[in-house]
N, CA, C and O atoms as a printed pandas DataFrame, in Angstrom:
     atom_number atom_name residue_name chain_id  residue_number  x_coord  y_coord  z_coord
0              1         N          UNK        A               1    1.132    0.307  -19.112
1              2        CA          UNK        A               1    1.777   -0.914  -18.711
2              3         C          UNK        A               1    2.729   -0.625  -17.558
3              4         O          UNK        A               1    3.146    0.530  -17.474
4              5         N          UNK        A               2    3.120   -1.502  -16.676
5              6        CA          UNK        A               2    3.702   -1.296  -15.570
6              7         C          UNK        A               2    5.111   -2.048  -15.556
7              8         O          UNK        A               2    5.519   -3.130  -15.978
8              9         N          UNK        A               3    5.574   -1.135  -14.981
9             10        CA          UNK        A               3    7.097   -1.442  -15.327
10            11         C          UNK        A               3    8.072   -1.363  -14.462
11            12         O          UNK        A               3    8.846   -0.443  -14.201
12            13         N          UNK        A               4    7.920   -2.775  -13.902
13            14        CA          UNK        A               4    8.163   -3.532  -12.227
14            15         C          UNK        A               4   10.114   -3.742  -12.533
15            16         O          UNK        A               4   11.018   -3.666  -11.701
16            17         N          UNK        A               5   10.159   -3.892  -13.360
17            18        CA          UNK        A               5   11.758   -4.032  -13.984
18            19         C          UNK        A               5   12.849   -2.939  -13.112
19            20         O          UNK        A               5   13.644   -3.071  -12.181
20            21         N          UNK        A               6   12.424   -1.901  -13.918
21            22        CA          UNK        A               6   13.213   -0.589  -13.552
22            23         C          UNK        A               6   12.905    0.283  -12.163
23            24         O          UNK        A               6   13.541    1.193  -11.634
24            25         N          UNK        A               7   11.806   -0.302  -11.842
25            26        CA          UNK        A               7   11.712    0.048  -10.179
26            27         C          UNK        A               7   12.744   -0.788   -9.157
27            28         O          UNK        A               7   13.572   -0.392   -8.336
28            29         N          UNK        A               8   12.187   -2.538   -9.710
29            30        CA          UNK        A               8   12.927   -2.917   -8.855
30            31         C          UNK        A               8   14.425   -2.953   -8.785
31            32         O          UNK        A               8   15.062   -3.108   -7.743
32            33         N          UNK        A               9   15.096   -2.744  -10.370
33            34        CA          UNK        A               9   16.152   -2.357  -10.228
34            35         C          UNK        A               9   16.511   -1.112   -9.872
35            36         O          UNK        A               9   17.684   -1.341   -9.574
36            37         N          UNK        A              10   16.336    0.238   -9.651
37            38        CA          UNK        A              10   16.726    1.317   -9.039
38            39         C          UNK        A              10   16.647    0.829   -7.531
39            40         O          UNK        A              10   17.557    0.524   -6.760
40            41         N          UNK        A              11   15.753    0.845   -7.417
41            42        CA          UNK        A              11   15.266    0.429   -5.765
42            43         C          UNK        A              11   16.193   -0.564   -5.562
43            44         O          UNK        A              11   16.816   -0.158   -4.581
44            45         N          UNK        A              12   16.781   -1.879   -5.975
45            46        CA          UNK        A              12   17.761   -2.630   -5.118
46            47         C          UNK        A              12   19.216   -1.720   -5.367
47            48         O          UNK        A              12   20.188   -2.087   -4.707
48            49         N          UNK        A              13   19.316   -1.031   -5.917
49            50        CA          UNK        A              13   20.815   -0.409   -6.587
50            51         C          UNK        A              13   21.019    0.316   -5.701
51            52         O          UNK        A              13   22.154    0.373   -5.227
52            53         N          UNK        A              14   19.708    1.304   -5.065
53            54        CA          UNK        A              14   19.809    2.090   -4.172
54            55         C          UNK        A              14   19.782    1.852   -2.406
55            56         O          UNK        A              14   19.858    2.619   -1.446
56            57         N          UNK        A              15   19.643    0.466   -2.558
57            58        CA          UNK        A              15   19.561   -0.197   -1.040
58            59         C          UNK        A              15   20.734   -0.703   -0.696
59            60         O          UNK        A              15   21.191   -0.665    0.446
60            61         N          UNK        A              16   21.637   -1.533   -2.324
61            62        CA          UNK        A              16   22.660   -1.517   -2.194
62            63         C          UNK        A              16   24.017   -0.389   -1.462
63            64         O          UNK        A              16   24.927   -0.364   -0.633
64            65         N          UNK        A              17   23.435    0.277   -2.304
65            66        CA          UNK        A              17   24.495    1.838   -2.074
66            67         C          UNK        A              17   24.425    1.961   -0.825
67            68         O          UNK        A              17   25.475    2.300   -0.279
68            69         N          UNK        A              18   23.107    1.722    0.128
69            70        CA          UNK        A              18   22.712    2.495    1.217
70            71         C          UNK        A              18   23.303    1.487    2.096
71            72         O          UNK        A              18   23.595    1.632    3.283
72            73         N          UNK        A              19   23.475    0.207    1.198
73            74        CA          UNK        A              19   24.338   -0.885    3.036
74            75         C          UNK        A              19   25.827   -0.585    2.645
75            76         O          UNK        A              19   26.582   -0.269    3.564
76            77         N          UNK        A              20   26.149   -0.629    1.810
77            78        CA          UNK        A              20   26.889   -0.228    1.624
78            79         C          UNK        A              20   28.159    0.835    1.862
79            80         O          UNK        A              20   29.381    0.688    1.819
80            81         N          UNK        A              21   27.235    2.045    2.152
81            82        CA          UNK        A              21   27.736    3.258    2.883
82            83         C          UNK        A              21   27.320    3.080    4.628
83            84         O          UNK        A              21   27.823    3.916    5.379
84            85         N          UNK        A              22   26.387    1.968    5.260
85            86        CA          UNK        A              22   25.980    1.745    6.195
86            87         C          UNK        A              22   26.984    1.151    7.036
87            88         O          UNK        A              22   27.145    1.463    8.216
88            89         N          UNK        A              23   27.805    0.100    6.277
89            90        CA          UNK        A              23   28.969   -0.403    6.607
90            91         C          UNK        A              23   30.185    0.000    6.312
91            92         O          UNK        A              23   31.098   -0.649    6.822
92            93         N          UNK        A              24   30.449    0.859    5.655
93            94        CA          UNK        A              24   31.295    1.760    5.605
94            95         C          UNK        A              24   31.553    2.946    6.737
95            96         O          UNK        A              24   32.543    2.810    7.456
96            97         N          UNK        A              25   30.799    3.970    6.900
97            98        CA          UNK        A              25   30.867    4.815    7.837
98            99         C          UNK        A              25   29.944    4.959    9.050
99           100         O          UNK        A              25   29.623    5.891    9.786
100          101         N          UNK        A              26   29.573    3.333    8.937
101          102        CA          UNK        A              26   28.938    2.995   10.840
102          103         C          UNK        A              26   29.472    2.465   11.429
103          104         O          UNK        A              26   29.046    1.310   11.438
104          105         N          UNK        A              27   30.722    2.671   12.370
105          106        CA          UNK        A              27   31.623    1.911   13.030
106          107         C          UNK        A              27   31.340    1.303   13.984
107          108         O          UNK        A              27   31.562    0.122   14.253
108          109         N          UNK        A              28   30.344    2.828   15.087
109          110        CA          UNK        A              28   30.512    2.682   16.511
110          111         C          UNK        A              28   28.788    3.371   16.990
111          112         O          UNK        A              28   28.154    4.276   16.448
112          113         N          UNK        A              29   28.447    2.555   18.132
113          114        CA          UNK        A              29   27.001    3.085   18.886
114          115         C          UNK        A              29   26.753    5.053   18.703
115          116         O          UNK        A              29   25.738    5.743   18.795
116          117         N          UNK        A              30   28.258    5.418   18.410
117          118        CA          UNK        A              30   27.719    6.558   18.619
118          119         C          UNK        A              30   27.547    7.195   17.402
119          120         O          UNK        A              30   27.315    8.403   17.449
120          121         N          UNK        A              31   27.621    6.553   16.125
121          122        CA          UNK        A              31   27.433    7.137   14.719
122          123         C          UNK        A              31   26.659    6.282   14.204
123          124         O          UNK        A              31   26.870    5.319   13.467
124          125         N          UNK        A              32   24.892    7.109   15.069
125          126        CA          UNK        A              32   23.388    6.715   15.353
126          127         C          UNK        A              32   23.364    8.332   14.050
127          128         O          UNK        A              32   23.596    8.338   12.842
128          129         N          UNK        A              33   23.225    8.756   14.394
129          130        CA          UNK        A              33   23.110   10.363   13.538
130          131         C          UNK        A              33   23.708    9.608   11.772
131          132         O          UNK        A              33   22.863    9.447   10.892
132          133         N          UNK        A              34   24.846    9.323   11.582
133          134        CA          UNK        A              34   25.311    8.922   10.325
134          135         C          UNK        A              34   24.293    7.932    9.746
135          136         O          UNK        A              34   23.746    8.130    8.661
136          137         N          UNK        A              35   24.037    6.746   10.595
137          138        CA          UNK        A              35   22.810    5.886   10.367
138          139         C          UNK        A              35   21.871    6.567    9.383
139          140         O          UNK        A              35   21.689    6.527    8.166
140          141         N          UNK        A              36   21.174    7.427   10.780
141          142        CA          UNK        A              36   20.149    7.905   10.720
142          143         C          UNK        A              36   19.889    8.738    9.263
143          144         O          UNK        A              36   18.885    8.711    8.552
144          145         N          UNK        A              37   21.169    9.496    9.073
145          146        CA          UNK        A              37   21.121    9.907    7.682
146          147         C          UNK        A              37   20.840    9.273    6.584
147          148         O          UNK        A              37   20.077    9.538    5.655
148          149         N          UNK        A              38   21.924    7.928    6.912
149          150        CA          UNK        A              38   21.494    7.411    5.465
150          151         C          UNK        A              38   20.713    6.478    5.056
151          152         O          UNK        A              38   20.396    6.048    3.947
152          153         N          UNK        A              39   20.402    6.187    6.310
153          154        CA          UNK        A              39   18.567    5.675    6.069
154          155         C          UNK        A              39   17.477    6.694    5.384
155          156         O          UNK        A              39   16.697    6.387    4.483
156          157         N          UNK        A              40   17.601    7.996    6.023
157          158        CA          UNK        A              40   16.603    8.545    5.333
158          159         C          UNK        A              40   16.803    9.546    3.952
159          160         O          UNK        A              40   15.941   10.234    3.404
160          161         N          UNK        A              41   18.003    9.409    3.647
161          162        CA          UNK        A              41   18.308    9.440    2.331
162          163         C          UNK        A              41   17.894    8.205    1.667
163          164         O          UNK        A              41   16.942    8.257    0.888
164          165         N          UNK        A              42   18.337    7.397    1.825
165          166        CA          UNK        A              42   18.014    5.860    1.098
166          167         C          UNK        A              42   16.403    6.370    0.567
167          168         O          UNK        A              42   16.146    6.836   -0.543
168          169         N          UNK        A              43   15.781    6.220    1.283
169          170        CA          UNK        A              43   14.276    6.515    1.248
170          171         C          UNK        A              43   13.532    7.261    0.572
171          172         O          UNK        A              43   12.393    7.085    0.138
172          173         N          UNK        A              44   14.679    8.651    0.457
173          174        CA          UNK        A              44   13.780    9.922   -0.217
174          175         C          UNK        A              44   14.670    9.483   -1.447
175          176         O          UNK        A              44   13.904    9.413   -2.408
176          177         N          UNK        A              45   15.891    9.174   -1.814
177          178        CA          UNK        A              45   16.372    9.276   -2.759
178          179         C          UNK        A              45   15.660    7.583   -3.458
179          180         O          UNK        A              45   15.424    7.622   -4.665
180          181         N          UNK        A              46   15.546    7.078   -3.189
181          182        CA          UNK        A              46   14.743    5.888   -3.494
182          183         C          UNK        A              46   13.360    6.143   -4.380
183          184         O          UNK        A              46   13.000    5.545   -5.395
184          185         N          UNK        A              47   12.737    7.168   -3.704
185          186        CA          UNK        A              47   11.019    7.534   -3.391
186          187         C          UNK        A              47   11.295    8.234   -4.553
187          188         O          UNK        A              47   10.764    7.713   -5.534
188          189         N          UNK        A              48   12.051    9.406   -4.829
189          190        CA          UNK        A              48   12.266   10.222   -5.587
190          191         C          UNK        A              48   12.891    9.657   -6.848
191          192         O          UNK        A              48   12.854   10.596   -7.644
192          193         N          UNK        A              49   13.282    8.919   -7.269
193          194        CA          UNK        A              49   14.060    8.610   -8.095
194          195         C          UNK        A              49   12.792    7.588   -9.077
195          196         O          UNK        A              49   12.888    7.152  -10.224
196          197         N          UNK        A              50   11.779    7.476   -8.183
197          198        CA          UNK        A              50   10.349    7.058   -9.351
198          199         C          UNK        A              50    9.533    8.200   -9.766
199          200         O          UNK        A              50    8.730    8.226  -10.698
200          201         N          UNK        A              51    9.822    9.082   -9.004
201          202        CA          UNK        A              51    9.064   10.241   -9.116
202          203         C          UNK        A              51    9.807   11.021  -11.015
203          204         O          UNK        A              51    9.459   12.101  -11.493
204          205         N          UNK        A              52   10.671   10.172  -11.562
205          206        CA          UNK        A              52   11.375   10.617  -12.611
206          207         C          UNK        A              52    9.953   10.418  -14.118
207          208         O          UNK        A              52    9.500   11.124  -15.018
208          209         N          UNK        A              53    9.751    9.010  -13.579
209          210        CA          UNK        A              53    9.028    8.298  -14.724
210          211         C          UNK        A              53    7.450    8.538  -14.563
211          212         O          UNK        A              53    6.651    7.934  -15.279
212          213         N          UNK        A              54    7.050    9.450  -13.588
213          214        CA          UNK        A              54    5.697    9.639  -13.258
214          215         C          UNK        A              54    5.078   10.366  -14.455
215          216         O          UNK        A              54    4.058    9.821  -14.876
216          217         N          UNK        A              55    5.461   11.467  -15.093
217          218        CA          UNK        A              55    4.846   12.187  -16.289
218          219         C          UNK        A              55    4.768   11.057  -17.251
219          220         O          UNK        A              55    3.557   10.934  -17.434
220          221         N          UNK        A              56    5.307   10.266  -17.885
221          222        CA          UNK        A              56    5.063    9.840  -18.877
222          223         C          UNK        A              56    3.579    8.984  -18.757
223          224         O          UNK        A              56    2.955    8.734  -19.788
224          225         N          UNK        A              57    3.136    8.615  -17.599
225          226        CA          UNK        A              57    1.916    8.397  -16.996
226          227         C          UNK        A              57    0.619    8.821  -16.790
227          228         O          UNK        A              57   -0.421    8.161  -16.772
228          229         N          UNK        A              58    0.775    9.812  -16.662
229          230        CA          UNK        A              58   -0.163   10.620  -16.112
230          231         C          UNK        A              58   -0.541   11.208  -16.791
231          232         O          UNK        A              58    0.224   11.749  -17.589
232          233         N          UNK        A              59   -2.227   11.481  -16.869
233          234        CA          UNK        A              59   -2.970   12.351  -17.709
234          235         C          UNK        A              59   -3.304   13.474  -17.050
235          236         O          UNK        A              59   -3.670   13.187  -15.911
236          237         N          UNK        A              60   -3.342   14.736  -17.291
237          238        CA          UNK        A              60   -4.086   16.328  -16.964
238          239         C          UNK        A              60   -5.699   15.828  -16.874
239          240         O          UNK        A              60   -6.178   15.338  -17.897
240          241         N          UNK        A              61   -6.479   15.934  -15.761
241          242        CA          UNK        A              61   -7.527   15.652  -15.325
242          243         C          UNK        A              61   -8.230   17.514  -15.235
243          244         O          UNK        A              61   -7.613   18.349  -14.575
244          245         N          UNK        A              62   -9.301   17.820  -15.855
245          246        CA          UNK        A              62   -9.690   18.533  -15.202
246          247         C          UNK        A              62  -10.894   18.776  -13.702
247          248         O          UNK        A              62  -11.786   18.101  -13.189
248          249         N          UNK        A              63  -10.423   19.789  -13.513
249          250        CA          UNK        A              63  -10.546   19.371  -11.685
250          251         C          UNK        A              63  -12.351   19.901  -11.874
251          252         O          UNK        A              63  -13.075   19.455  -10.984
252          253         N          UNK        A              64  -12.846   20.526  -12.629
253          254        CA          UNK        A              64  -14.038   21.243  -12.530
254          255         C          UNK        A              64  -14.922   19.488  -12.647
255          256         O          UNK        A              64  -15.882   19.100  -11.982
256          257         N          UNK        A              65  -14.290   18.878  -13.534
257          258        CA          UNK        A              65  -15.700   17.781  -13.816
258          259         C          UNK        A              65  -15.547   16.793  -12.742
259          260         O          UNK        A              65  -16.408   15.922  -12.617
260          261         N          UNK        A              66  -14.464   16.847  -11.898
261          262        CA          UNK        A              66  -14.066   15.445  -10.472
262          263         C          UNK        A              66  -15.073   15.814   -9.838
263          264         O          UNK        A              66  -15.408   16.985  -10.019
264          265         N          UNK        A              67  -15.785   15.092   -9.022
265          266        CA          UNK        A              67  -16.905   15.186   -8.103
266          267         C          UNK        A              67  -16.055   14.015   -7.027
267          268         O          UNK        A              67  -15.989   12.844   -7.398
268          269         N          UNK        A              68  -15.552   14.357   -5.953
269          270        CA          UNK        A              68  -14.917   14.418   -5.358
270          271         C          UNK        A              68  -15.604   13.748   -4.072
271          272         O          UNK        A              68  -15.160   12.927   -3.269
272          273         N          UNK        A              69  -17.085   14.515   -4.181
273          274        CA          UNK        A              69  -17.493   14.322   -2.599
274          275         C          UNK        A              69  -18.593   13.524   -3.038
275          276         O          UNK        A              69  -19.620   13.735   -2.393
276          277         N          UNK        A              70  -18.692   12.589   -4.029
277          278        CA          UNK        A              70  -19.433   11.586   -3.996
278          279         C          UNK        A              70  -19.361   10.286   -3.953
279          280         O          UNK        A              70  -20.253    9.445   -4.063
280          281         N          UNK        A              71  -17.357   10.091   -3.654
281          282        CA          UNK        A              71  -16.635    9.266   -3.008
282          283         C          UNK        A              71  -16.755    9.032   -1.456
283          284         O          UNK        A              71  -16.838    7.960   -0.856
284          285         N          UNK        A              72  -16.740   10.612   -0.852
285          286        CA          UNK        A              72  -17.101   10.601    0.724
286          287         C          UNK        A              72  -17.817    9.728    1.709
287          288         O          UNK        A              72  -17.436    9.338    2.813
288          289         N          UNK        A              73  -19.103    9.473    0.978
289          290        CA          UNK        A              73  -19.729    8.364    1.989
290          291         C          UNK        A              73  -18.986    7.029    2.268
291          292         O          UNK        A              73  -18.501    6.521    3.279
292          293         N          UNK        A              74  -19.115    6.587    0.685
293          294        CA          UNK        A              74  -18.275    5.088    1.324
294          295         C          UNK        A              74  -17.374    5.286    1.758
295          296         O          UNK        A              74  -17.403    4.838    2.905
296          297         N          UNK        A              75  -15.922    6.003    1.413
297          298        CA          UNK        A              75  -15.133    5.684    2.146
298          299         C          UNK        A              75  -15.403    5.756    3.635
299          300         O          UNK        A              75  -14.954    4.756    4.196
300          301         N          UNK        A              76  -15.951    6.553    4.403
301          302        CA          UNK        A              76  -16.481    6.670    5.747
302          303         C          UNK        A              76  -17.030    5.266    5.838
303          304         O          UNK        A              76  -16.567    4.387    6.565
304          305         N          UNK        A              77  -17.783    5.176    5.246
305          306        CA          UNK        A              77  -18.480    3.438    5.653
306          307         C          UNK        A              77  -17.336    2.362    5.481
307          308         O          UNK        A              77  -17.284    1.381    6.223
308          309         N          UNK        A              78  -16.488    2.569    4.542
309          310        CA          UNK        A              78  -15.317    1.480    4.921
310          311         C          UNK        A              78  -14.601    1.610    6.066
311          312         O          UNK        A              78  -14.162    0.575    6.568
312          313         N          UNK        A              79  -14.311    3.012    6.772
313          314        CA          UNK        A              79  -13.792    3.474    7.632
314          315         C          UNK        A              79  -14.156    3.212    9.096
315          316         O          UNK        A              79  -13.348    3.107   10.018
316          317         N          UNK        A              80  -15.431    3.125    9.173
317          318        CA          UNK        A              80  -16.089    2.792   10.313
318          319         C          UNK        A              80  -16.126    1.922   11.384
319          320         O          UNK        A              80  -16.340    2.045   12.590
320          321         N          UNK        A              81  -15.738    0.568   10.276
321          322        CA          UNK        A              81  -15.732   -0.812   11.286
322          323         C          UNK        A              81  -13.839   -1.011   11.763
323          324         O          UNK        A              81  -13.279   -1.746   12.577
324          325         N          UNK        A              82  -13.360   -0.037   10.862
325          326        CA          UNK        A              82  -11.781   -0.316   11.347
326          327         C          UNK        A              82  -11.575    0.464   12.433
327          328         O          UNK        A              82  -10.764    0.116   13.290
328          329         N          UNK        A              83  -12.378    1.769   12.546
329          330        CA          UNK        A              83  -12.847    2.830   14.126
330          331         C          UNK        A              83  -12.818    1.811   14.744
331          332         O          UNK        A              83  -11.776    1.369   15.226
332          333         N          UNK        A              84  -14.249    1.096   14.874
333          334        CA          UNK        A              84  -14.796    0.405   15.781
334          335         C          UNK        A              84  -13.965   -0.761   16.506
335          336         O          UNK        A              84  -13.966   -1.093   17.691
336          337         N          UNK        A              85  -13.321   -1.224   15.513
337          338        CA          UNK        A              85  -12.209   -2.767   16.054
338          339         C          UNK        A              85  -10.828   -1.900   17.023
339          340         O          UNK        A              85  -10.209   -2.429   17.946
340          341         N          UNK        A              86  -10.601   -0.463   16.489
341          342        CA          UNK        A              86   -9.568    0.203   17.675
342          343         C          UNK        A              86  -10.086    0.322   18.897
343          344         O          UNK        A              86   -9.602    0.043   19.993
344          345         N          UNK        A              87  -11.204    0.800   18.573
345          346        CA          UNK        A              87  -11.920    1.569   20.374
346          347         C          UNK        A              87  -12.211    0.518   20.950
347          348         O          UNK        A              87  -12.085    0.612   22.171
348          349         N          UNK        A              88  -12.753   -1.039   20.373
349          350        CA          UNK        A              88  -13.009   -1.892   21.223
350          351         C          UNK        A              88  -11.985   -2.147   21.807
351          352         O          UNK        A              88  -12.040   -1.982   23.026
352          353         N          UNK        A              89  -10.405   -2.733   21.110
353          354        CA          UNK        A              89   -9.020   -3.163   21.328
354          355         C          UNK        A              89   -8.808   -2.379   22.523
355          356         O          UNK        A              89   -8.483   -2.979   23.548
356          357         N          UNK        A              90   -8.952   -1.062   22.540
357          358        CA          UNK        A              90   -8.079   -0.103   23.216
358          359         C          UNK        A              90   -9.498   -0.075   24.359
359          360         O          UNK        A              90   -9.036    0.031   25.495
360          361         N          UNK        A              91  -10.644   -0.121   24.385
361          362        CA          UNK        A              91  -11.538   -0.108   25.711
362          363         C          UNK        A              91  -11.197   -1.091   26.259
363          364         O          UNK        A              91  -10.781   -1.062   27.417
364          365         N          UNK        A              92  -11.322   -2.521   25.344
365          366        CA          UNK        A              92  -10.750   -3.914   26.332
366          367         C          UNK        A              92   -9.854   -3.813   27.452
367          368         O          UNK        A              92  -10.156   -3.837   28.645
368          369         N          UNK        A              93   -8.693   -3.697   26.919
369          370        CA          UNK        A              93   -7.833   -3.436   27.716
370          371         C          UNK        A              93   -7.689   -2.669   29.122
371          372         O          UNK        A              93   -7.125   -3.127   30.115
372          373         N          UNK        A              94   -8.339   -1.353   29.007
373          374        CA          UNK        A              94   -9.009    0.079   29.681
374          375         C          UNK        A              94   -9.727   -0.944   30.860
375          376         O          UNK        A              94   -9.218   -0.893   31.980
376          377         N          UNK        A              95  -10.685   -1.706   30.688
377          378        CA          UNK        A              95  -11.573   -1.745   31.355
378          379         C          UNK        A              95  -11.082   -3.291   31.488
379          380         O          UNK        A              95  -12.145   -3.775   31.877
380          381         N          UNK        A              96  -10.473   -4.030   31.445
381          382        CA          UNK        A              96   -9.523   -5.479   31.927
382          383         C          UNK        A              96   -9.244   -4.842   33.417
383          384         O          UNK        A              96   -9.724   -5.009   34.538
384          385         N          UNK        A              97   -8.139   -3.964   32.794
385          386        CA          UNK        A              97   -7.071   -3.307   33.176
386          387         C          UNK        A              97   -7.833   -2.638   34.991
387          388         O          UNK        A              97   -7.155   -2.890   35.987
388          389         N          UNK        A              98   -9.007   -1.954   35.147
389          390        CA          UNK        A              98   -9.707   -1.648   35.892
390          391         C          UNK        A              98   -9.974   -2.382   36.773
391          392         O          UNK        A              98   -9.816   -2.338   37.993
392          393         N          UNK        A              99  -10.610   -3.426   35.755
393          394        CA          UNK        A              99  -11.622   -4.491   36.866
394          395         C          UNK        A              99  -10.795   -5.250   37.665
395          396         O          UNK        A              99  -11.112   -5.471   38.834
396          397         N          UNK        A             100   -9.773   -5.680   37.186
397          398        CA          UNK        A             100   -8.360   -6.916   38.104
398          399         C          UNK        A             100   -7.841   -6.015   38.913
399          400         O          UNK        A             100   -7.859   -4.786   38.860
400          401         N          UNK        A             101   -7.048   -7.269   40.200
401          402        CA          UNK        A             101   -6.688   -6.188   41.010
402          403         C          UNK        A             101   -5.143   -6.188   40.774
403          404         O          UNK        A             101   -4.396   -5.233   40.991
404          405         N          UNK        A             102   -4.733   -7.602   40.221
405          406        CA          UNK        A             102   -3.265   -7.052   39.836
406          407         C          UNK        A             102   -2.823   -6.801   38.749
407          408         O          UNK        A             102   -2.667   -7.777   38.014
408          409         N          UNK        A             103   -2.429   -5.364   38.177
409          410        CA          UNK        A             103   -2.445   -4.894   37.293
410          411         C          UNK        A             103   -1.408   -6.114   36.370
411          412         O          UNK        A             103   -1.674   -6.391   35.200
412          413         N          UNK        A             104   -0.092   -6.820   37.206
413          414        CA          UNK        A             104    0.766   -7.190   36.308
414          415         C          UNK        A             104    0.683   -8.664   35.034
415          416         O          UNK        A             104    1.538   -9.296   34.415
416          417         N          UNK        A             105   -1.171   -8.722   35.138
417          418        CA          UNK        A             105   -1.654   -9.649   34.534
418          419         C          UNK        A             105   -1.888   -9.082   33.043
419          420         O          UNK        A             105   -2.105   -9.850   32.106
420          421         N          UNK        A             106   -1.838   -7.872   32.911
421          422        CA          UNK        A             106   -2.608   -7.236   31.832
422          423         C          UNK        A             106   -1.744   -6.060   31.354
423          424         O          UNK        A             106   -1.581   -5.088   32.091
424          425         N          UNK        A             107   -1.210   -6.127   30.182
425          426        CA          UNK        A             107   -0.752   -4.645   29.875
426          427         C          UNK        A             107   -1.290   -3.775   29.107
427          428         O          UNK        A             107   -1.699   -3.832   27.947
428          429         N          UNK        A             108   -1.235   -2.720   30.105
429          430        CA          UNK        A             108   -2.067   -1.190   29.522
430          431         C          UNK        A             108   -1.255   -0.469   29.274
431          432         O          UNK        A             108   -0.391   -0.101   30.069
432          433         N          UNK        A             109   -1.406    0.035   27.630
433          434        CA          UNK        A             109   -0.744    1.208   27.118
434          435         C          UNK        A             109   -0.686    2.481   27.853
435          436         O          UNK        A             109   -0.105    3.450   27.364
């Protein structure tokens, strides 16, 4: 059973804390570094702090009977058409970008 309760309460407790200390010791443009910290504390200590309740979950799988690579195809075949919709996105553009003569009609990455 899933147990949306105690996530979402750690997780807001800990976002709390994190504006919290955000507005506390972020005064000025140049305490970007302090930010920066406690954003990515927020995050790991956030991330980590579910990582508590994960055993009671989880079963010991043995790895000899997983067949692993008979997942492989499809996922590649799901994979394929989301390839295909980048390279078109990103050729479009490429080749817009070419054919016009003023570039400032079109923006190329």
């Amino acid at each position: 059973m899933e147990e949306f309760k105690k996530t979402v309460v750690r997780n807001t407790v800990i976002k709390l804390i994190s504006i919290i200390c955000t507005f506390s010791f972020v005064k000025q443009a140049s305490d970007l570094s302090i930010y920066f910290t406690i954003y990515v504390l927020s995050i790991i200590i956030g991330n980590g702090s579910l990582w508590t309740y994960i055993p009671k979950f989880i079963e010991k799988i043995n790895l000899k009977e997983l067949n692993i690579f008979r997942h492989f195809r499809p996922t590649i075949m799901l994979f394929i058409p989301q390839i295909a919709m980048q390279v078109y996105t990103l050729l479009d553009r490429t080749m817009v970008g070419m054919i016009i003569i003023d570039k400032s009609e079109v923006r190329i990455l």
